[in-house]
Each structure stands twice: as C-alpha cells, then as structure tokens.
C-alpha positions as CSV (number, residue, x, y, z in Angstrom):
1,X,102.3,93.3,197.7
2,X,102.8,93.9,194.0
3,X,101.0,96.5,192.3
4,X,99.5,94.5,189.8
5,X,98.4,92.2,192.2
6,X,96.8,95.4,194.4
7,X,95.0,96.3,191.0
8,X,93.2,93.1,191.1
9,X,91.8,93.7,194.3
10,X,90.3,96.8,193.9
11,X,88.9,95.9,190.2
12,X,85.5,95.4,191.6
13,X,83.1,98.5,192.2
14,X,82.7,99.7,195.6
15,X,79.9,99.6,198.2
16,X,78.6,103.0,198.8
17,X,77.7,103.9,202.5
18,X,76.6,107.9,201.9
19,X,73.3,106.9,204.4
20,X,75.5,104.5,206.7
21,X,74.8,105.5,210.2
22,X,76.8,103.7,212.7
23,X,76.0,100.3,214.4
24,X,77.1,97.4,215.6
25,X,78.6,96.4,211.8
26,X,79.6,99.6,211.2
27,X,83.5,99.8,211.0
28,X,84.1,103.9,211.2
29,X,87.4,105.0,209.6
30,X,88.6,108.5,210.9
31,X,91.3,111.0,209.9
32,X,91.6,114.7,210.3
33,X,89.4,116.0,207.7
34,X,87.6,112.8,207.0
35,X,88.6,112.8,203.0
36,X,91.7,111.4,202.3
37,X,93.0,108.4,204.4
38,X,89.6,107.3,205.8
39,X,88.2,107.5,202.9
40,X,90.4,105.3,201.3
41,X,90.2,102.8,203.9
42,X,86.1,102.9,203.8
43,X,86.4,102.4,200.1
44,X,88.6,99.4,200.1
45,X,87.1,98.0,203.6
46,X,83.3,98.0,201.6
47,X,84.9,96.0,198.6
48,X,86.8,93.5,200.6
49,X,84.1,93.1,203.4
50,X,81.5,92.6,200.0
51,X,84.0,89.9,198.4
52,X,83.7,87.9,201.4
53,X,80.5,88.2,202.6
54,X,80.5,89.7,205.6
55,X,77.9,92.2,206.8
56,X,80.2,95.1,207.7
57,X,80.2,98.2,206.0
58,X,82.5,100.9,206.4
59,X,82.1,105.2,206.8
60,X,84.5,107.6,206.8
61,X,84.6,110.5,209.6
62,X,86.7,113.8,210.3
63,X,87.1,115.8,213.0
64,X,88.0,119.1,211.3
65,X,85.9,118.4,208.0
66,X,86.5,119.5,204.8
67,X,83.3,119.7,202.0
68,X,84.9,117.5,200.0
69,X,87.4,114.9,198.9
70,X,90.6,116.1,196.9
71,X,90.3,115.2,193.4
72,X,93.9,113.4,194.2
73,X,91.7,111.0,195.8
74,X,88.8,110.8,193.9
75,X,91.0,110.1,191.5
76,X,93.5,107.4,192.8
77,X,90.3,105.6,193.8
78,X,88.7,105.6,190.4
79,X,92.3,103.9,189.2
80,X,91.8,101.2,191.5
81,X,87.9,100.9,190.9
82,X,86.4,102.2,193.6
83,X,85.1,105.6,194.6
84,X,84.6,107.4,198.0
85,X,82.9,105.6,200.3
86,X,80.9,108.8,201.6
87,X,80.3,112.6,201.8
88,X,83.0,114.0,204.4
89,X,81.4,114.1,207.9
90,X,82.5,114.4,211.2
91,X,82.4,111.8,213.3
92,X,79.9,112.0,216.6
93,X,79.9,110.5,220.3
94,X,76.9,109.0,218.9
95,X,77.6,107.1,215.9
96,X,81.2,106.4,218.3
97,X,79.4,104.7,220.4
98,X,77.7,102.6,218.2
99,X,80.5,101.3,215.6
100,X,81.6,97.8,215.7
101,X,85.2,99.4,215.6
102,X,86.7,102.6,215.0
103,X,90.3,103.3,213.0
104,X,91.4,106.5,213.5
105,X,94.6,108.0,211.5
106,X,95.0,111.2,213.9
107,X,93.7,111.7,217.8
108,X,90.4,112.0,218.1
109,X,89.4,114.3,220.5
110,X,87.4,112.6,223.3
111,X,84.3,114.8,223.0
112,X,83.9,113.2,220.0
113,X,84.7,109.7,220.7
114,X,82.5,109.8,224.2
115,X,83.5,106.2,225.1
116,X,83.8,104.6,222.5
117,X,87.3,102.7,221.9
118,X,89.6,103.5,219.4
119,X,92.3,101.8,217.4
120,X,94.9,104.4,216.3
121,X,96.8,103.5,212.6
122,X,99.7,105.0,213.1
123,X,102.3,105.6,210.8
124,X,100.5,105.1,207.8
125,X,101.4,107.9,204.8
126,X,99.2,110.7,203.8
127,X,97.5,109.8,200.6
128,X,97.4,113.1,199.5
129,X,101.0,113.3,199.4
130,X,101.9,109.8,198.4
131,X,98.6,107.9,197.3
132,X,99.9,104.4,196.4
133,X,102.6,104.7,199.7
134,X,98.9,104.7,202.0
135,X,97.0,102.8,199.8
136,X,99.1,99.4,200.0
137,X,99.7,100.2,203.6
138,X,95.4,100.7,203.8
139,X,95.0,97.9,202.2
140,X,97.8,95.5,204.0
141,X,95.7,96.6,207.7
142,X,92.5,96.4,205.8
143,X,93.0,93.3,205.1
144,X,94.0,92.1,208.5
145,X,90.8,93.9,210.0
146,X,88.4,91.7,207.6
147,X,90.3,88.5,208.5
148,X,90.0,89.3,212.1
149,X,86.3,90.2,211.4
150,X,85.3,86.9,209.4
151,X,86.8,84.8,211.8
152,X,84.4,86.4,215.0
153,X,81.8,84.3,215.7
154,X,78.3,84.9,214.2
C-alpha cells in the first residue's frame, strides 16, 4: 500500500480508549511493554473501527510495562493523525477474559491471559526501530481484523 494512500487513512483523529475496560467489543492489542506496537495498532484499529461504524474499540496492554510511550511513537502517530490510544497498562486475566479478541506481538504469559485465546501477530517489525515498516504491516492486519469484524453477525 502506498504511502500516500496510508496517509489518507489515518488523516482522521483517533478514538481515545484511556477508560476502556475490556468486554465483549473490546479488541485488546498486546506487546511487551504495551507502548509501541500495540499501541499503534489500538490507534489505527479505533479510527478504522470509527469510519465504519462498528462498536469495537481497541486498548493496548503490556506485560512488562513501561510508564510511557517513546516519543518515536508519539510522534509517528501524530504524522499519521492519530495519537495513543491509551496510558501503558498491563494486561490482566480479567480484562483477558473479557475482550472480544486479543492480538498479541510477543507471548503472553498464561497467568495473564487465564483462558482467554490469543492470536499471536508474528513477524511484524518493531516500530520503534522501523515505524512506517510496522505501521503498514499494522495497518494491512488491521484492516483484515475490521473486515472480519463488520462482516460477524449483529
């Protein structure tokens, strides 16, 4: 997908979900230290699942948490228009338990997925090293996620 045509789609502002708590159309995005891949995704997940209309939202989780997202991000998401989607926290067998789905980047240890199910995005770049690398490959599986989403029954 062209750059240009990437810039387009994240023109629009983002949905923030700093109070999201996990449910059943919760989509919970996890990497490592919950600030740099999952936070991407959360970002661009909120702004495509606004566009079309469905009533997901997105958080991002860690498992080893840092206080707060690298200013690398912060600012590769303000060039694309959107922002964080959340203050880093780490994801709980709770909130696990209760997402619609949960994306994870790196392994998630299983006392803090409890039973929860877990899609793993593998192979996807670090966007701290190479932040347009993960964010077209983000937004290519993004993407997918919300067509698979809009296209579950009501």
């Amino acid at each position: 997908m062209a750059f240009i045509t990437l810039m387009a789609m994240f023109a629009s502002p983002s949905v923030q979900a700093e109070g999201a708590t996990a449910d059943d159309k919760t989509v919970v995005f996890v990497c490592r230290h919950g600030v740099v891949n999952s936070q991407m995704a959360a970002a661009y997940f909120n702004k495509v699942a606004k566009e079309r209309g469905l009533s997901f939202s997105a958080v991002s989780r860690g498992i080893d948490t840092y206080r707060s997202v690298p200013v690398r991000i912060q600012d590769g998401l303000a060039l694309d228009g959107l922002e964080p989607a959340n203050a880093p926290g780490a994801l709980t067998p709770d909130e696990a338990g209760r997402a619609s789905r949960i994306l994870a980047f790196d392994a998630i240890p299983a006392e803090r997925k409890g039973d929860a199910s877990v899609t793993y995005w593998l192979g996807v770049p670090l966007g701290i090293d190479n932040y347009e690398a993960a964010r077209d490959e983000i937004a290519r599986r993004v993407d997918a996620l919300v067509q698979t989403l809009a296209e579950q029954p009501k």
